[in-house]
C-alpha positions in Angstrom: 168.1 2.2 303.2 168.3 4.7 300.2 166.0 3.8 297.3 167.4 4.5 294.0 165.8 5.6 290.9 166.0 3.2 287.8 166.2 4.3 284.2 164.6 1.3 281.8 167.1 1.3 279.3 164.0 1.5 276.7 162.3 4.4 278.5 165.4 6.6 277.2 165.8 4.9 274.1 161.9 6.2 273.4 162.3 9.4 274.3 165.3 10.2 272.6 163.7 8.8 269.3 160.6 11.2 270.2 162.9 14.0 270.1 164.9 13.2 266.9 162.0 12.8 265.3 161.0 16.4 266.6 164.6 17.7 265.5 164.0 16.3 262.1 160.5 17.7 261.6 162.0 21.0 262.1 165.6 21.1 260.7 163.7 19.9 257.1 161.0 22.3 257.4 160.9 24.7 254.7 160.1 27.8 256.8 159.4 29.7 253.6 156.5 27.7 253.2 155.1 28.2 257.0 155.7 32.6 256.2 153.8 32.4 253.2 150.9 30.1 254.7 150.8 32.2 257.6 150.9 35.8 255.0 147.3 34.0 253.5 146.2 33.3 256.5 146.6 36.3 257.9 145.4 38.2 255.1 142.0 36.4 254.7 141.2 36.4 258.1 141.8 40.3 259.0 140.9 41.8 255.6 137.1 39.7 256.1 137.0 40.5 259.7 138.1 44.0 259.1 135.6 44.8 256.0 132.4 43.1 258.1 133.8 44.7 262.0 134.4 48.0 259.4 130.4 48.2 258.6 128.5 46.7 261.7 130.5 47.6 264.2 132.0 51.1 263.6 130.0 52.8 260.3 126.9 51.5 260.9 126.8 50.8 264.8 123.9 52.3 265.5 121.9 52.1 262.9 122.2 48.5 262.5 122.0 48.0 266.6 118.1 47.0 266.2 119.3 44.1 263.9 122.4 42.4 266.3 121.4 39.4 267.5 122.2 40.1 271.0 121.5 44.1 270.9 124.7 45.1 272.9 128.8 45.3 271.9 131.6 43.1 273.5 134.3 45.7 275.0 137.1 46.7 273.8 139.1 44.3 275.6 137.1 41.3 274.1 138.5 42.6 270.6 141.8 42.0 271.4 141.8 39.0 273.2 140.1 37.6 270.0 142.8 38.9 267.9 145.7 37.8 269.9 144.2 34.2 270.2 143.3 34.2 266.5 147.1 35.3 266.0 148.3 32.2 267.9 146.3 30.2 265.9 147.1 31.1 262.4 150.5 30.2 263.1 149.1 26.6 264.1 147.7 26.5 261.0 150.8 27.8 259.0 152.7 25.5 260.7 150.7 22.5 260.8 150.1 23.4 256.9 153.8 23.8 256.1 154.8 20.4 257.6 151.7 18.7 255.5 152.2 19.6 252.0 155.9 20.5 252.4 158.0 18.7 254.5 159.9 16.2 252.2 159.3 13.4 255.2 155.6 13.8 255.1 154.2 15.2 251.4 155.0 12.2 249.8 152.6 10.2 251.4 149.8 13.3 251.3 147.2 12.4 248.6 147.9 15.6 247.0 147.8 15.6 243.2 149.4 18.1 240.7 147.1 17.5 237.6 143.6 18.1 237.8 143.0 15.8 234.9 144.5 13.0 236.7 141.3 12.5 238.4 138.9 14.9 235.7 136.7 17.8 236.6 133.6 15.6 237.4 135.6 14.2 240.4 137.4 18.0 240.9 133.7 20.1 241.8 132.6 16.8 242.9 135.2 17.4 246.0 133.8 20.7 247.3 130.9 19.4 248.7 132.2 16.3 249.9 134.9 18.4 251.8 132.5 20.3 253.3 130.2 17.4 254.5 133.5 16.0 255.8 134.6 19.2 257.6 130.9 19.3 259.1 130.9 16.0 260.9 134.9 16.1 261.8 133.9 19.5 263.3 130.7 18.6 264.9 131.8 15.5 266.7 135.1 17.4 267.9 133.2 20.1 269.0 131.0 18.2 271.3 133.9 16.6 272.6 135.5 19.9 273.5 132.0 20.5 275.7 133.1 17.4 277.7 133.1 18.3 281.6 136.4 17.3 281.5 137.9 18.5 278.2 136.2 22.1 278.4 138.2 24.2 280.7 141.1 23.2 279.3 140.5 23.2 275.2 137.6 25.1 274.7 136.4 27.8 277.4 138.9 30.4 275.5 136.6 30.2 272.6 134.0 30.5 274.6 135.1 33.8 276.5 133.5 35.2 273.7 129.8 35.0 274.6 128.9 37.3 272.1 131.0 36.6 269.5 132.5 39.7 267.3 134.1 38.7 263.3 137.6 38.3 265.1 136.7 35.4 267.1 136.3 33.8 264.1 139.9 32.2 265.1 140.0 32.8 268.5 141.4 29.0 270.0 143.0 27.9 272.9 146.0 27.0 271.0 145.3 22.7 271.5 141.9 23.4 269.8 143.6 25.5 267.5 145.7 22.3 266.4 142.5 20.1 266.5 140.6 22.6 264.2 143.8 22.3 261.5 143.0 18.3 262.0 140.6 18.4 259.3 143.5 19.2 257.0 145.5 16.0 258.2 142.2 14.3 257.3 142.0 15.8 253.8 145.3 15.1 252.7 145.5 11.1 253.8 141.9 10.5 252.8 140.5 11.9 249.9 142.7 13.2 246.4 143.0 17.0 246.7 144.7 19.3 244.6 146.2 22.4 245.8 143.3 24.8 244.5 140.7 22.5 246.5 142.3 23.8 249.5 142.1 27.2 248.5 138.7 27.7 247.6 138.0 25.1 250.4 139.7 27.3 253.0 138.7 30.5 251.7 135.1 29.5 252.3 135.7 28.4 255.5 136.9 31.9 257.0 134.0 33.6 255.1 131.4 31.3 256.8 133.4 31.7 260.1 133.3 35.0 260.1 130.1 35.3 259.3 129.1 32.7 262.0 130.6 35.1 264.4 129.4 38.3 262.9 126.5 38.9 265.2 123.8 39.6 262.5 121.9 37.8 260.6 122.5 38.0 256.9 120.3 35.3 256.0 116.5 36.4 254.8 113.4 36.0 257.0 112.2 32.6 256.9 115.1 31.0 255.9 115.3 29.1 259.3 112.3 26.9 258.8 112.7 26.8 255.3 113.0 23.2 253.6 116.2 23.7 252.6 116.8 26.4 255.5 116.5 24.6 258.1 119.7 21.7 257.5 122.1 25.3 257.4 123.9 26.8 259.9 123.4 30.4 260.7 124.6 33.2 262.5 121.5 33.2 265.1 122.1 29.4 265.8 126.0 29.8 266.1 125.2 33.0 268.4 123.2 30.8 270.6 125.9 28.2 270.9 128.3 31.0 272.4 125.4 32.6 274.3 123.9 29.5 276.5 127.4 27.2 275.6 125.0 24.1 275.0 123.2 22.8 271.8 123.6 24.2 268.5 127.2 22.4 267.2 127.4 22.1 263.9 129.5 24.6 261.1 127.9 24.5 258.0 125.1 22.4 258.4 122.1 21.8 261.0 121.8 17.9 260.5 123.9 16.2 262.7 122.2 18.7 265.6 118.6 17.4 263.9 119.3 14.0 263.8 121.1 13.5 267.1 118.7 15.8 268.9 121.5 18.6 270.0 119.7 21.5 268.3 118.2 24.1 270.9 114.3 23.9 270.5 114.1 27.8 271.0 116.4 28.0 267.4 113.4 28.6 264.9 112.2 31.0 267.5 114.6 32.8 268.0 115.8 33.3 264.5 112.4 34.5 263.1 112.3 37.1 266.6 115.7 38.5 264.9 114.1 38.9 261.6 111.5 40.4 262.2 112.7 43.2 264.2 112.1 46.9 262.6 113.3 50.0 263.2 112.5 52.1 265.9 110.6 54.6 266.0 113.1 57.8 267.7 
């Protein structure tokens, strides 16, 4: 006796909503939008990556070597892959942007405002830091979801090819954790009021610190990592170690979350003053 395969009725009446509502995402998206996202993008991240790759990896190379945190360079090959990936996933981002604050379906229920005396300029520099607290725990609980057993291979181990990280892999996502980094902008625009210069400053910031996260050196003074106010930031030695060992050390701008929840490596301080106080040697 044959057995024959059954079609519920709502089954297909579900998918064929899930793709009209794909259809009309795309037939009302202003493409122009998604270009010039992706031209700012683009532009931020290669002309910081480029300036910093320009003077520690290339002009001063050897003359700097003594300062890198790991005292070696990633091969050529690592470059690339770090470009390609971080090419993939400033698209995401454009196109994820694009459909946020300019698809006539979903900007009207963004909390984007025009005026920045609608809510004053107290609340306007007020937002900065709140963002960035906001961006710190979004990223730091994400990220340690990423390291799941079963979540890594599949999200994050791209990112984590780089195990000593150069300035291009500031973006360099497996294209799902590139669409879970962009998250925090879904967050920012149905949570808190943002104008459109918040995000540009906001964002701006964000490739600085991730290239610099990435750089390999450390740019912050001797000290600074058991310093009262030190020791709650992010550096490039702690973000170096995360990529090195792959466990501990999660946070992005800030070290509480990895303080309080007791995920900061207990070698950090250690390790950040032994990379400071390195001198030159003697030829």
């Amino acid at each position: 006796m044959r057995s024959v395969a059954i079609i519920a009725p709502e089954n297909t009446e579900e998918h064929r909503k899930g793709s009209n509502f794909i259809v009309i995402i795309i037939h009302f998206m202003i493409w122009e939008n998604f270009y010039g996202n992706f031209r700012l993008i683009g532009m931020r991240y290669f002309l910081l990556a480029f300036l910093l790759f320009l003077l520690f990896y290339i002009i001063f190379r050897n003359k700097w070597l003594y300062k890198k945190i790991q005292p070696r360079f990633p091969k050529n090959k690592d470059y690339i892959r770090e470009i390609l990936y971080s090419v993939a996933t400033m698209m995401i981002f454009a196109f994820v942007s694009a459909i946020v604050f300019s698809h006539p379906l979903v900007r009207p229920h963004t909390t984007l405002y025009k005026n920045i005396t609608e809510f004053g300029w107290v609340y306007y520099f007020v937002a900065f830091p709140l963002m960035l607290v906001i961006h710190d725990t979004y990223f730091y609980f994400c990220h340690r979801l990423m390291h799941h057993k079963k979540i890594f291979n599949y999200v994050h181990l791209v990112h984590h090819q780089s195990t000593n990280p150069s300035p291009w892999a500031a973006y360099a996502f497996h294209p799902l954790e590139a669409f879970i980094e962009i998250g925090i902008l879904i967050v920012f625009a149905f949570s808190i009021p943002i104008h459109k210069t918040h995000l540009l400053i906001f964002f701006f910031f964000m490739i600085v610190y991730n290239v610099y996260g990435h750089l390999g050196y450390e740019l912050y003074p001797k000290g600074f990592g058991k310093h009262w106010f030190g020791r709650w930031i992010n550096t490039s030695v702690n973000h170096n170690q995360h990529h090195q060992y792959f466990k501990g050390n999660y946070g992005l701008y800030f070290l509480f979350w990895d303080r309080i929840l007791g995920t900061i490596r207990e070698d950090y301080e250690e390790r950040f003053d032994e990379v400071k106080k390195r001198t030159i040697p003697l030829k």
